[in-house]
C-alpha positions in Angstrom: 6.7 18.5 23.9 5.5 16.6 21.0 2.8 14.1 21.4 4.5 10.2 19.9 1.5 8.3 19.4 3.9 5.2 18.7 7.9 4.3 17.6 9.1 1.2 16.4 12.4 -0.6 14.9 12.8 -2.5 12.0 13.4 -5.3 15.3 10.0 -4.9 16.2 8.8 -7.2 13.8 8.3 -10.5 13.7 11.7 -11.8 13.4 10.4 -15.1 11.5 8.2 -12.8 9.3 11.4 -10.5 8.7 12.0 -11.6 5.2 8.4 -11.0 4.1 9.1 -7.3 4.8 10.7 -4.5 2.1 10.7 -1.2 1.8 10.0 0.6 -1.9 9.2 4.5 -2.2 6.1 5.6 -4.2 6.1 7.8 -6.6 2.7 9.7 -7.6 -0.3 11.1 -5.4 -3.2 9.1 -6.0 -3.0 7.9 -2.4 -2.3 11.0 -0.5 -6.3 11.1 1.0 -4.5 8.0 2.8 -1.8 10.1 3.7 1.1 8.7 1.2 2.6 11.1 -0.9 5.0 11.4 -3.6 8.0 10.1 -2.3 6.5 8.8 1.4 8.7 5.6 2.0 6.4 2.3 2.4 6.8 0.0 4.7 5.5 -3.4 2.9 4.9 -7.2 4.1 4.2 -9.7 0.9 3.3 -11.9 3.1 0.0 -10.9 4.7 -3.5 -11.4 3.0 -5.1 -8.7 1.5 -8.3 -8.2 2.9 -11.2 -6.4 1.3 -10.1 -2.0 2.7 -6.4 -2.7 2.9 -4.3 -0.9 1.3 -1.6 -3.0 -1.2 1.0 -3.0 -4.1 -0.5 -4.5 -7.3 1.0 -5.1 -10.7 -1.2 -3.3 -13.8 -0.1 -3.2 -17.4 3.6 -4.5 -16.0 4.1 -1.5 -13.3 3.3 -1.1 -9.9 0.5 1.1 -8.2 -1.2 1.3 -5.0 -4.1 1.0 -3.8 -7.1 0.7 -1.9 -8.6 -2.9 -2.6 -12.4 -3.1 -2.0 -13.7 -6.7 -3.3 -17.3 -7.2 -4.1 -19.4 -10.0 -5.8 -18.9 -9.7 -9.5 -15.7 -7.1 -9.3 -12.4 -6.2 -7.7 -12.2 -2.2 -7.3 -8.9 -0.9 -7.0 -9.4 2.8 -5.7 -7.5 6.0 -5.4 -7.6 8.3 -2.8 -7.4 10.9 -5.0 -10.1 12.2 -6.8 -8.2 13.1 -9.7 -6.8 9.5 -9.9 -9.3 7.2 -11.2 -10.7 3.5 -9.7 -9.3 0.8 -11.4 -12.2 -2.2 -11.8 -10.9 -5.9 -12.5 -13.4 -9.0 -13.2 -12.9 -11.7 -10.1 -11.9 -13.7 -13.4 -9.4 -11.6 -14.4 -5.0 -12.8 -12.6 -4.3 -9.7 -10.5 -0.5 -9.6 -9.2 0.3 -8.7 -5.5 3.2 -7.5 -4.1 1.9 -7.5 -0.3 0.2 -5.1 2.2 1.5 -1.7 3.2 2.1 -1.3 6.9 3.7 1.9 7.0 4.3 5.1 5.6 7.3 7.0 6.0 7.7 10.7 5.2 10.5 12.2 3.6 11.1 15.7 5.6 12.3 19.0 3.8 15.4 20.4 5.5 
Protein backbone atom coordinates (compact mmCIF):
# COMPACT_ATOMS: atom_id res chain seq x y z
CA UNK A 1 0.00 0.00 0.00
CA UNK A 2 1.19 3.35 -0.91
CA UNK A 3 2.36 5.70 1.68
CA UNK A 4 -0.13 9.39 1.21
CA UNK A 5 1.81 11.81 3.08
CA UNK A 6 -1.32 14.29 2.55
CA UNK A 7 -4.74 14.91 0.17
CA UNK A 8 -6.64 17.85 -0.12
CA UNK A 9 -9.78 19.44 -2.15
CA UNK A 10 -9.91 22.50 -3.87
CA UNK A 11 -12.66 22.96 -0.42
CA UNK A 12 -9.83 22.73 1.77
CA UNK A 13 -9.02 26.22 1.33
CA UNK A 14 -9.83 29.03 2.85
CA UNK A 15 -13.17 29.58 1.50
CA UNK A 16 -12.83 33.53 1.96
CA UNK A 17 -9.34 33.30 0.35
CA UNK A 18 -10.96 31.13 -2.62
CA UNK A 19 -10.84 33.80 -5.16
CA UNK A 20 -7.08 34.56 -4.56
CA UNK A 21 -6.45 31.00 -5.75
CA UNK A 22 -5.85 29.82 -9.78
CA UNK A 23 -4.38 27.28 -11.41
CA UNK A 24 -1.88 27.91 -14.64
CA UNK A 25 0.47 25.03 -16.07
CA UNK A 26 4.16 25.81 -16.61
CA UNK A 27 5.88 25.25 -19.33
CA UNK A 28 9.89 24.90 -19.25
CA UNK A 29 12.32 23.17 -16.67
CA UNK A 30 14.16 25.70 -14.93
CA UNK A 31 12.34 24.69 -11.70
CA UNK A 32 12.41 20.97 -11.87
CA UNK A 33 15.41 20.84 -8.80
CA UNK A 34 12.06 22.08 -7.00
CA UNK A 35 10.35 19.35 -8.42
CA UNK A 36 8.03 21.28 -11.21
CA UNK A 37 8.34 20.19 -14.47
CA UNK A 38 7.28 20.92 -17.86
CA UNK A 39 3.81 20.67 -17.80
CA UNK A 40 3.31 20.09 -13.64
CA UNK A 41 -0.02 21.92 -12.98
CA UNK A 42 0.49 24.87 -10.25
CA UNK A 43 -1.44 25.55 -7.69
CA UNK A 44 -1.22 29.56 -7.18
CA UNK A 45 -2.63 32.15 -4.41
CA UNK A 46 -2.01 35.95 -5.59
CA UNK A 47 -2.81 36.79 -2.54
CA UNK A 48 -0.07 35.76 -0.12
CA UNK A 49 3.23 37.79 0.42
CA UNK A 50 6.16 36.65 -1.04
CA UNK A 51 8.71 36.08 1.28
CA UNK A 52 12.44 35.99 0.76
CA UNK A 53 12.81 31.43 -0.46
CA UNK A 54 9.36 31.21 -1.74
CA UNK A 55 8.74 30.16 -4.75
CA UNK A 56 6.43 32.73 -7.14
CA UNK A 57 5.08 33.78 -10.64
CA UNK A 58 6.69 37.02 -11.80
CA UNK A 59 6.31 39.03 -14.96
CA UNK A 60 9.90 39.66 -17.00
CA UNK A 61 10.11 41.28 -20.43
CA UNK A 62 5.97 40.87 -20.60
CA UNK A 63 5.91 36.90 -19.92
CA UNK A 64 5.69 34.92 -16.98
CA UNK A 65 8.45 32.70 -15.20
CA UNK A 66 8.97 31.12 -12.04
CA UNK A 67 11.00 31.32 -9.59
CA UNK A 68 12.82 31.13 -6.45
CA UNK A 69 12.90 34.72 -4.89
CA UNK A 70 15.92 35.29 -2.57
CA UNK A 71 15.93 39.18 -1.54
CA UNK A 72 19.12 40.75 -0.25
CA UNK A 73 20.24 44.35 0.53
CA UNK A 74 21.15 46.03 -2.71
CA UNK A 75 19.38 43.15 -5.08
CA UNK A 76 16.42 40.86 -5.76
CA UNK A 77 17.70 37.41 -7.20
CA UNK A 78 15.35 35.47 -9.03
CA UNK A 79 16.85 31.86 -9.21
CA UNK A 80 16.38 28.71 -11.18
CA UNK A 81 16.62 25.41 -10.06
CA UNK A 82 18.13 24.46 -12.91
CA UNK A 83 21.57 24.82 -13.58
CA UNK A 84 21.19 25.33 -17.09
CA UNK A 85 18.63 28.08 -16.45
CA UNK A 86 20.31 31.14 -15.37
CA UNK A 87 19.45 33.64 -12.03
CA UNK A 88 17.75 36.57 -12.90
CA UNK A 89 19.16 39.82 -10.65
CA UNK A 90 16.74 42.99 -10.40
CA UNK A 91 17.85 46.31 -8.52
CA UNK A 92 15.38 46.86 -5.22
CA UNK A 93 14.72 50.01 -7.48
CA UNK A 94 13.77 48.37 -10.24
CA UNK A 95 8.93 47.54 -10.47
CA UNK A 96 8.88 43.74 -10.42
CA UNK A 97 5.26 42.26 -11.29
CA UNK A 98 3.76 39.40 -9.16
CA UNK A 99 1.29 37.08 -9.84
CA UNK A 100 1.27 35.34 -6.28
CA UNK A 101 2.86 32.31 -4.45
CA UNK A 102 2.87 28.76 -5.68
CA UNK A 103 1.30 26.33 -3.25
CA UNK A 104 1.20 23.23 -5.18
CA UNK A 105 2.43 21.33 -7.83
CA UNK A 106 0.53 18.91 -9.69
CA UNK A 107 1.90 16.26 -11.99
CA UNK A 108 0.62 15.29 -15.20
CA UNK A 109 0.92 11.26 -15.29
CA UNK A 110 1.75 9.34 -18.60
CA UNK A 111 -0.88 6.68 -19.36
Amino acid sequence: MENIRKKFTPFDFDTEKFDSIYVSQINGDSMKGAGISNRDWLIIDKEKTICSGCIAVFELNGQRTVKRYEEHEDFILLKSENPEFKNISIAKNEPLKSFGVVLYAIKELET
